[in-house]
N, C-alpha and C positions, 0 to 999 in steps of 0.2 A: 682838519677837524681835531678836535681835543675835548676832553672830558672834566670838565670844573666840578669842584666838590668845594662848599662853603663847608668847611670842616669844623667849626667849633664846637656844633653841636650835632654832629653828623654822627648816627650810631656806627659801631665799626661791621655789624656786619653788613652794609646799604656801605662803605667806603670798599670790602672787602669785594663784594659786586662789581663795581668800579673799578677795580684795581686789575683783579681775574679780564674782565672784559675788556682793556685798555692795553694785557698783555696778549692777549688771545689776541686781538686785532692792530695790534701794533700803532695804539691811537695813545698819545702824551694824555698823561693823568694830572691833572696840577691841585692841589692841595692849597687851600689860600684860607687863615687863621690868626687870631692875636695868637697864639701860642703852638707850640710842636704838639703834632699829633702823633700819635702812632701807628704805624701799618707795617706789614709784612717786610723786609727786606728784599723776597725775591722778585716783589716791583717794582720797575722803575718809575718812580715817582716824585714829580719835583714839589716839595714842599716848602711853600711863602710864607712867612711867618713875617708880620707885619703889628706895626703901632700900635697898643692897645687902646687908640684912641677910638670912640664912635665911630663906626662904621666905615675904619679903612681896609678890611677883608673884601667887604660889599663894593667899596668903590672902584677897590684892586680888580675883581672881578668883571664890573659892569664897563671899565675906562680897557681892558685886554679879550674880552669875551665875543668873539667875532659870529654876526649869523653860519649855521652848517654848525657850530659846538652845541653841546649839551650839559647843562648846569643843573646840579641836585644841591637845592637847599630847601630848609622849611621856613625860611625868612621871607614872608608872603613881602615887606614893602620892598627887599631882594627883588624877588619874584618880580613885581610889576615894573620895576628899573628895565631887570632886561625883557622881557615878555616886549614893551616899550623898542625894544632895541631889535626885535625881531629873532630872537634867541627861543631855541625850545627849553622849558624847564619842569624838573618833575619836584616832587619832595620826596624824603623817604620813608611816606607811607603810600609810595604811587600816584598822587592826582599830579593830572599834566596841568599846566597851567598856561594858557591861551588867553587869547587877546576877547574872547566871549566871556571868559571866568574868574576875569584875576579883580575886576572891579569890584565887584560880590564878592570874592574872597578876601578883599583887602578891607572892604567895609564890614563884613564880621568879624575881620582882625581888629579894627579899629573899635567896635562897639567891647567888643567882650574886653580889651584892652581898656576903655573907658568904664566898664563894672568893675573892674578890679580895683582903679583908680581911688571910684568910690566907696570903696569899702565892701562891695558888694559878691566877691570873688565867686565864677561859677565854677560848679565841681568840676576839678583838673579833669585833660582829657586821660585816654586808656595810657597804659603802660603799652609800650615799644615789643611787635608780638612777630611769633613766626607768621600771621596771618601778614601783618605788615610786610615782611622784609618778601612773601610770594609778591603781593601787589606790588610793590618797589619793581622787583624782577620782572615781573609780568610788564610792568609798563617802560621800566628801563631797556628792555630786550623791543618791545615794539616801537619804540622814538628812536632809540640807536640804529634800528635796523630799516627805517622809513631815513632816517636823515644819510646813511648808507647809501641806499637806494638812487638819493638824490644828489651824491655826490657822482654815479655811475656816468659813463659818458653813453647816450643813446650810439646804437650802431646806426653805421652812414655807410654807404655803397666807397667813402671814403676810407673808415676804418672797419669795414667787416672785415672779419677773417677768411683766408682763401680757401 
């Protein structure tokens, strides 16, 4: 298992989340970016710094991101590459995003992306809150510990303990 974080626009305290939980459980953190990001030193953390070309953080991610990992980005067409790929993924303001939600979410990404186009710009959404970064937590802490779960091996009259 490993912990992806599409970094470029990743707040630090939702990386810092990440980071904490990847050392508490001893799960690889990988950082994948056009550019170096910043994070604590006392984790270890491999950071990919890649092309600034379109979308090679995204592709780096979705071509190395194996089902049983968990990816936080807020790049909804991100999102439905891997969701597609059988990958659970949150954002960091908490919605999980599921193979029920991400078609609707990628189509209001794409409409309100088409207002803007046209000149039409709808009022930006909130500024990045401590309500945010509980929901991050809240739902970060319930996926990682469901995808936990189901890395477990069930006991069997083979490997019960004596």
């Amino acid at each position: 298992m490993k912990l992806w974080v599409d970094a470029d626009s990743c707040p630090k305290p939702v990386r810092d989340i990440v980071c904490r939980a990847g050392k508490r459980l001893s799960i690889p953190v990988i950082f994948a970016a056009n550019h170096p990001v910043s994070f604590s030193k006392e984790f270890k953390v491999k950071m990919v710094v890649l092309p600034s070309e379109a979308d090679a953080a995204d592709n780096y991610i979705v071509e190395n991101a194996q089902p049983g990992d968990l990816v936080v980005t807020r790049d909804i067409p991100l999102a439905k590459r891997l969701v597609d790929k059988n990958l659970d993924v949150i954002n960091d303001r908490g919605n999980l995003y599921t193979k029920e939600n991400i078609q609707e979410r990628l189509s209001i990404r794409n409409f309100m992306l088409d207002l803007y186009k046209s000149g039409l710009s709808p009022e930006s959404t909130s500024k990045f809150s401590a309500k945010d970064i509980k929901l991050f937590a809240d739902t970060f802490d319930r996926t990682l510990t469901k995808l936990i779960k189901g890395k477990e091996v069930p006991l069997s009259p083979d490997n019960a303990p004596e």
